[in-house]
N, C-alpha and C positions, 0 to 999 in steps of 0.2 A: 032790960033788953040783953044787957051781958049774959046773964044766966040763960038766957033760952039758947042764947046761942051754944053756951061750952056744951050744954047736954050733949047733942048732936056731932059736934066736934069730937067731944073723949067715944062718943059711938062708932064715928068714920076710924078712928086711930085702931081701936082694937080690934075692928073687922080686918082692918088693912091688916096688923098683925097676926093675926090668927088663919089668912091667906099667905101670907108669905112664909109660913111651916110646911103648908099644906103640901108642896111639891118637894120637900126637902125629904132626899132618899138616906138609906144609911150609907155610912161612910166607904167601906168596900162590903161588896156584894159579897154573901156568900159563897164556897165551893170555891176552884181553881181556875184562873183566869188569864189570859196570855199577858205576859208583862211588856212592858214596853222597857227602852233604854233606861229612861229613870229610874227604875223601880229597880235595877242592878246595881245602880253607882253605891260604892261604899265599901266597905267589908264583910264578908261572909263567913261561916264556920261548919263542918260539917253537924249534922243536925243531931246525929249521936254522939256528939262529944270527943269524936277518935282524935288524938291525939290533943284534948288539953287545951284546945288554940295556938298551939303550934302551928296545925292545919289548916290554910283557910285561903281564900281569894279576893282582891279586892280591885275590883271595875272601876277605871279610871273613866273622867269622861273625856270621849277623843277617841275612843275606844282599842286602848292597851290595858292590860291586867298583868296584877303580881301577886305572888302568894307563894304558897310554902306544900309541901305534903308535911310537913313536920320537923325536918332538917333541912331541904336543900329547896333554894330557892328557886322560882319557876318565874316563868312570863310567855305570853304572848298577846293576841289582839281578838277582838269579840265585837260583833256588831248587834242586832236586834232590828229587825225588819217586821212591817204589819202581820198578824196572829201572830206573836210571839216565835217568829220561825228564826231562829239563832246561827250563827255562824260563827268558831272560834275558832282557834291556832296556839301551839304552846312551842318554844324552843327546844334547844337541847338543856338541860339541867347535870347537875352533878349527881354522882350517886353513894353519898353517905348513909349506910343502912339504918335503918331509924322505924318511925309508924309509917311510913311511905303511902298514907292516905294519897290515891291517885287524882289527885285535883285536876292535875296539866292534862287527862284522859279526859276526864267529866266535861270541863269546859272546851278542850278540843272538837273530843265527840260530839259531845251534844246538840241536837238540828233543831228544838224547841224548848221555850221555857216558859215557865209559867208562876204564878202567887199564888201561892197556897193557905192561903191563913197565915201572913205575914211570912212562910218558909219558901226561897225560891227551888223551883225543884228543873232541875234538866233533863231534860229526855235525850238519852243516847241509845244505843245498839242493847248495850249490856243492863238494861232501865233506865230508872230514873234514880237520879241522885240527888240527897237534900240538904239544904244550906240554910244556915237561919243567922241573923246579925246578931244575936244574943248567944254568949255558951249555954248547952244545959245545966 
Protein backbone atom coordinates (compact mmCIF):
# COMPACT_ATOMS: atom_id res chain seq x y z
CA UNK A 1 0.00 0.00 0.00
CA UNK A 2 3.08 2.20 0.85
CA UNK A 3 4.38 2.12 -2.62
CA UNK A 4 1.09 3.31 -4.38
CA UNK A 5 0.97 5.89 -2.39
CA UNK A 6 4.80 7.49 -2.75
CA UNK A 7 4.14 7.46 -6.65
CA UNK A 8 1.53 10.06 -6.57
CA UNK A 9 3.11 11.94 -3.74
CA UNK A 10 6.84 12.40 -5.45
CA UNK A 11 4.12 13.40 -8.69
CA UNK A 12 2.10 16.23 -6.50
CA UNK A 13 5.94 17.56 -5.19
CA UNK A 14 7.42 18.02 -8.60
CA UNK A 15 4.42 19.59 -10.13
CA UNK A 16 4.24 21.90 -7.11
CA UNK A 17 7.91 22.63 -7.92
CA UNK A 18 7.87 23.19 -11.37
CA UNK A 19 4.79 25.90 -10.58
CA UNK A 20 6.56 27.76 -8.37
CA UNK A 21 9.34 28.73 -11.18
CA UNK A 22 6.72 29.35 -13.40
CA UNK A 23 5.96 33.15 -12.15
CA UNK A 24 9.48 33.86 -11.24
CA UNK A 25 10.68 36.94 -13.45
CA UNK A 26 14.34 37.92 -13.93
CA UNK A 27 15.85 39.72 -11.28
CA UNK A 28 15.87 43.47 -12.71
CA UNK A 29 14.13 44.21 -15.81
CA UNK A 30 15.90 45.36 -18.52
CA UNK A 31 16.55 49.09 -19.77
CA UNK A 32 16.33 52.13 -17.15
CA UNK A 33 14.14 52.27 -14.40
CA UNK A 34 13.17 55.05 -11.74
CA UNK A 35 15.17 54.17 -8.64
CA UNK A 36 13.75 54.45 -5.54
CA UNK A 37 15.76 55.59 -2.06
CA UNK A 38 17.35 52.19 -1.72
CA UNK A 39 18.89 51.73 -4.74
CA UNK A 40 20.95 55.16 -3.87
CA UNK A 41 22.24 54.09 -0.35
CA UNK A 42 25.92 53.57 -0.59
CA UNK A 43 28.84 54.81 -2.59
CA UNK A 44 29.00 55.95 -5.92
CA UNK A 45 31.88 56.70 -8.58
CA UNK A 46 31.76 58.59 -11.71
CA UNK A 47 31.20 56.12 -14.24
CA UNK A 48 34.36 57.28 -16.48
CA UNK A 49 36.65 56.86 -13.88
CA UNK A 50 37.40 60.91 -13.59
CA UNK A 51 39.43 61.28 -10.94
CA UNK A 52 40.50 57.75 -9.80
CA UNK A 53 37.83 57.42 -6.83
CA UNK A 54 38.74 60.39 -5.54
CA UNK A 55 35.48 61.51 -7.00
CA UNK A 56 32.42 60.12 -5.70
CA UNK A 57 29.13 60.45 -3.57
CA UNK A 58 27.73 58.54 -0.95
CA UNK A 59 23.87 58.52 0.09
CA UNK A 60 23.24 58.19 3.54
CA UNK A 61 19.96 56.83 4.65
CA UNK A 62 18.13 59.80 6.45
CA UNK A 63 18.77 61.36 3.48
CA UNK A 64 22.28 63.52 3.78
CA UNK A 65 25.10 62.77 1.29
CA UNK A 66 29.03 63.25 1.23
CA UNK A 67 31.65 62.94 -1.24
CA UNK A 68 34.33 64.49 -2.94
CA UNK A 69 34.97 66.02 -6.53
CA UNK A 70 38.36 64.64 -6.00
CA UNK A 71 39.95 67.25 -3.34
CA UNK A 72 37.49 69.03 -1.57
CA UNK A 73 34.94 67.56 0.38
CA UNK A 74 31.19 68.16 -0.34
CA UNK A 75 27.58 67.54 1.31
CA UNK A 76 24.32 68.12 1.33
CA UNK A 77 20.67 66.37 1.43
CA UNK A 78 18.68 64.23 -1.23
CA UNK A 79 15.43 62.78 -1.12
CA UNK A 80 13.60 60.26 -3.87
CA UNK A 81 9.97 60.50 -4.32
CA UNK A 82 7.56 58.01 -6.62
CA UNK A 83 9.00 57.76 -10.48
CA UNK A 84 12.30 58.35 -9.51
CA UNK A 85 11.64 62.18 -9.31
CA UNK A 86 14.76 63.49 -7.15
CA UNK A 87 15.38 66.40 -5.05
CA UNK A 88 19.13 67.41 -3.73
CA UNK A 89 21.15 70.25 -2.06
CA UNK A 90 24.88 70.54 -1.75
CA UNK A 91 26.71 73.31 0.78
CA UNK A 92 29.42 75.59 0.32
CA UNK A 93 32.74 73.37 -0.23
CA UNK A 94 36.35 74.47 -0.34
CA UNK A 95 38.10 75.22 -3.44
CA UNK A 96 41.45 73.37 -3.77
CA UNK A 97 42.16 72.99 -7.66
CA UNK A 98 42.27 69.51 -8.44
CA UNK A 99 39.86 66.97 -11.05
CA UNK A 100 36.85 69.06 -9.61
CA UNK A 101 34.49 66.36 -11.11
CA UNK A 102 31.33 68.49 -10.32
CA UNK A 103 29.31 65.99 -8.08
CA UNK A 104 27.72 68.73 -5.52
CA UNK A 105 26.17 70.10 -9.24
CA UNK A 106 24.91 66.56 -10.36
CA UNK A 107 23.29 65.67 -7.23
CA UNK A 108 22.01 69.38 -6.65
CA UNK A 109 20.63 69.61 -9.98
CA UNK A 110 19.51 66.72 -10.71
CA UNK A 111 15.07 66.40 -10.65
CA UNK A 112 15.28 62.48 -11.81
CA UNK A 113 17.10 59.37 -11.25
CA UNK A 114 17.00 56.33 -12.52
CA UNK A 115 19.08 52.35 -12.86
CA UNK A 116 20.53 51.76 -15.48
CA UNK A 117 22.15 48.36 -15.77
CA UNK A 118 23.28 48.48 -12.18
CA UNK A 119 24.78 52.60 -13.12
CA UNK A 120 22.69 55.39 -11.37
CA UNK A 121 22.30 58.04 -13.88
CA UNK A 122 20.87 61.69 -12.80
CA UNK A 123 19.02 63.74 -14.97
CA UNK A 124 19.82 67.50 -14.50
CA UNK A 125 19.74 70.71 -16.87
CA UNK A 126 23.13 69.99 -18.40
CA UNK A 127 22.19 65.82 -18.98
CA UNK A 128 22.60 63.20 -17.44
CA UNK A 129 25.21 62.12 -15.32
CA UNK A 130 26.66 58.51 -14.45
CA UNK A 131 27.67 56.93 -11.37
CA UNK A 132 28.40 53.30 -10.79
CA UNK A 133 29.52 51.49 -7.26
CA UNK A 134 32.45 49.76 -9.01
CA UNK A 135 35.60 51.94 -10.39
CA UNK A 136 36.21 51.25 -14.16
Amino acid sequence: MRRLLLGPAVLAVLVLLGCADAGAGPADPPGPRPAAAADLLGRWYPADGAAGGRAFAEFADGGDWTGSDGCNGQSGTWAVAAGGEFTGSYGPSTKIACENVPIAVWVGDARRVEIDAGTLVLHGPDGPARLVRELP
